[in-house]
C-alpha positions, 0 to 999 in steps of 0.5 A: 834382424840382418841380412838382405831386406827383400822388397816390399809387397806392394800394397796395390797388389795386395789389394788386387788379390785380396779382391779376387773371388775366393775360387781363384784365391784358393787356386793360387798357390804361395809361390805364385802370390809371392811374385805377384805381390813383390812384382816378381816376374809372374808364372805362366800358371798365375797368367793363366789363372789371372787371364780374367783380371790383368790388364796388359802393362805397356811400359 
């Protein structure tokens, strides 16, 4: 395999969404996962579903 080995999923991350009641995961759409799991900035829709469960970071 060559070429640009992109980041690797957090694991953190992967847990946290794995956690998340299966009505939100089912709202989640791929594009959204993925910058959630790679720490991509995320989109405003994700924000929104996830208004819930994120703790604001203040690094």
């Amino acid at each position: 395999m060559t070429g640009i080995v992109k980041d690797k999923i957090d694991p953190e991350r992967m847990k946290a969404l794995r956690s998340l009641p299966i009505e939100i995961k089912e709202q989640i759409t791929g594009e959204e996962a993925r910058a959630f799991l790679y720490k991509e900035e995320l989109p405003e829709s994700l924000q929104v579903k996830l208004a819930g469960y994120l703790v604001a970071d203040d690094d």
